[in-house]
N, C-alpha and C positions, 0 to 999 in steps of 0.2 A: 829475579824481577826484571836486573833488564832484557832478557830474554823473552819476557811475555810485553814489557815496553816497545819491544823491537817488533815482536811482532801485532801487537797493536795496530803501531806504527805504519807499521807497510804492508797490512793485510786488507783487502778489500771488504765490499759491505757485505757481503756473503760472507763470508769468513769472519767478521763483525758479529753476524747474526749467530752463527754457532755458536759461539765464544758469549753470546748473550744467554743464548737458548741454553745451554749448559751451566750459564750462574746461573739461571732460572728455576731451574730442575733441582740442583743442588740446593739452595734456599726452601722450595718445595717437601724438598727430600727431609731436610734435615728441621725444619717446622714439623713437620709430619712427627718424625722421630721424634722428639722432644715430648710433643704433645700425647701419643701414646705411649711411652715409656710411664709419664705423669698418671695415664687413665688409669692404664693396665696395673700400676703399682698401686694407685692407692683401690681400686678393683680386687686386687689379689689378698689386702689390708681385708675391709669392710667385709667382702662378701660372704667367709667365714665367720667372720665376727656376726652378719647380721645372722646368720644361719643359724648358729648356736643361741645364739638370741630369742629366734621364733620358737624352736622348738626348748628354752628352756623356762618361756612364759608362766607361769602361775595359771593361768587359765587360759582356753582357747579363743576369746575375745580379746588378751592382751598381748595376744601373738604379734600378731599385723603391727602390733603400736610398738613392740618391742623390736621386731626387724626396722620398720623405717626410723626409729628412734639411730640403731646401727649404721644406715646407711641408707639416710633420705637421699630418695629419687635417682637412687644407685637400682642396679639389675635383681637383686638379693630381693629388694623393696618392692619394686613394680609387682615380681611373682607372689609373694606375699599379698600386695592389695589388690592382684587377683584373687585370688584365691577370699580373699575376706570379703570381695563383692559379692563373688560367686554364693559362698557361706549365705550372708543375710541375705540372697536372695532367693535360697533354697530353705531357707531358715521361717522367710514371708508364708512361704509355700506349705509350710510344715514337711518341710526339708524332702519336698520329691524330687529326688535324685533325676539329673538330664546328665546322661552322660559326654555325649558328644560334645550341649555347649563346654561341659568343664575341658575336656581336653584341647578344643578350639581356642578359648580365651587362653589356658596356661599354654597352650603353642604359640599364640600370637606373639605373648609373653617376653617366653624365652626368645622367640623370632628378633624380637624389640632389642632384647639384650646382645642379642649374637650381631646384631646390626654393628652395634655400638662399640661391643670390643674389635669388630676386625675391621672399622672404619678404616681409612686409608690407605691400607694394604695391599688395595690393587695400584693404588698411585706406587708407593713403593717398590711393587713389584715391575711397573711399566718403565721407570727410571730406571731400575737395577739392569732393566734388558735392552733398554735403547740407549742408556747414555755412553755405553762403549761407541756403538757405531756410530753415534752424531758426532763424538770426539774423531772416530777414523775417518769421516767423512769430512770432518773438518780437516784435518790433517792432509789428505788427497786432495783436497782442492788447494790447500797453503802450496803441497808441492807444485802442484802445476801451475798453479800462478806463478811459484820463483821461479822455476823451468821457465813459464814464459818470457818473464822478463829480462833472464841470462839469454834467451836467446835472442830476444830484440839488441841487448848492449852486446850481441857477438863475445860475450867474458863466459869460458866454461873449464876455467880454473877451478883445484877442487876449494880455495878460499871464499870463490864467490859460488859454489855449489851449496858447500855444508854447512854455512851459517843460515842461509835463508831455508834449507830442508830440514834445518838442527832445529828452527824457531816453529817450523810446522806439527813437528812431534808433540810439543807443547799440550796439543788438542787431545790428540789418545792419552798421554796423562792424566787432560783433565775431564776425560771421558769416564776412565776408571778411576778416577776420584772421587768422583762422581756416586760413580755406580758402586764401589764398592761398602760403603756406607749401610746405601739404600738396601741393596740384598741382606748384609748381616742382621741390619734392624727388620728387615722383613721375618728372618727367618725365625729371633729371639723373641721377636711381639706376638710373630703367629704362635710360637709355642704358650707362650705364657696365655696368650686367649682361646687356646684348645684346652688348658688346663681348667681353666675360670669355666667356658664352655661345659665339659665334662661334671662341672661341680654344680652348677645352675638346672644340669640336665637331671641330676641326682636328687637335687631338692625340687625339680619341678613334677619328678614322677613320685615323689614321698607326698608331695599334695596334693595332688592327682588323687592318691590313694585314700587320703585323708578325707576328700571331701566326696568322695563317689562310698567309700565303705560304713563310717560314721553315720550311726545311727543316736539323733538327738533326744528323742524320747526312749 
């Protein structure tokens, strides 16, 4: 601590600003984290629940009620109340089959849902690859600012060298403090959202199927 006190201390506003820009990112980073760890798990909860749910209905009119019962205004649900708008409004029809809307609306769907699980991901991922070099960059200019100053006070002792270039390292530290975080949580959330992904794409071509083959009469 006194180390990052020190150089506080005797860092310029640039050097200020790194060192901001970087708790900035970190906060960023790990908000993010939190937040879909939170999504994605209770996502990973519901989405099968709501699934076996639709398809263990009693009738095909208490399907829809049955999934969003599982997992109101979750991704599971939304394709579901597709797919039941679709129904009664092919149903009004006496059920003449349009293929294209059905696949367009449950594309849109799943689209809606795929939004939602890989939300922040690109933040994650933009942190994970910049905040090494804002830390280095912080760091190169800490040096050269101590460089300059040793050489205004003519002192190029290695005492007055390796404290002031010792307190600059600090930055790449906390560069990859940073950043290391942000990449692991990138790489765990994205798995767990190709998983959910993969399962959404499953039940969304099962009611596809359902409402383009099914004949009502």
């Amino acid at each position: 601590m006194a180390g990052i006190g020190a150089f506080w201390r005797d860092g310029d506003l640039l050097a200020h600003a790194v060192a901001l820009l970087l708790l900035a990112m970190s906060l960023a980073s790990w908000s993010v984290l939190l937040w879909k760890a939170w999504l994605l798990g209770r996502a990973r909860r519901r989405v099968p629940r709501a699934i076996a749910a639709f398809w263990s209905a009693p009738t095909r009119a208490d399907a829809c009620t049955a999934a969003l019962a599982s997992d109101a205004r979750g991704p599971a649900a939304d394709l579901a109340a597709t797919a039941q708008r679709l129904d009664d409004a092919h149903r009004a029809r006496n059920w003449q089959s349009h293929p294209d809307r059905v696949r367009r609306e449950l594309r849109d769907a799943l689209s809606r849902a795929s939004r939602t699980l890989h939300a922040g991901h690109v933040l994650l991922a933009s942190i994970g690859s910049t905040a090494p070099f804002v830390g280095l960059f912080g760091t190169v200019w800490g040096i050269y600012h101590a460089l300059g100053a040793i050489a205004t006070a003519r002192q190029a002792g290695i005492d007055q060298v390796a404290g002031p270039v010792g307190q600059t390292l600090i930055m790449t530290a906390a560069g990859l403090a940073v950043a290391i975080p942000a990449v692991l949580g990138y790489n765990a959330l994205g798995k767990r959202a190709r998983a959910l992904d993969a399962e959404l794409e499953g039940f969304a071509l099962d009611l596809q199927h359902l409402l383009l083959d099914t004949d009502p009469h």
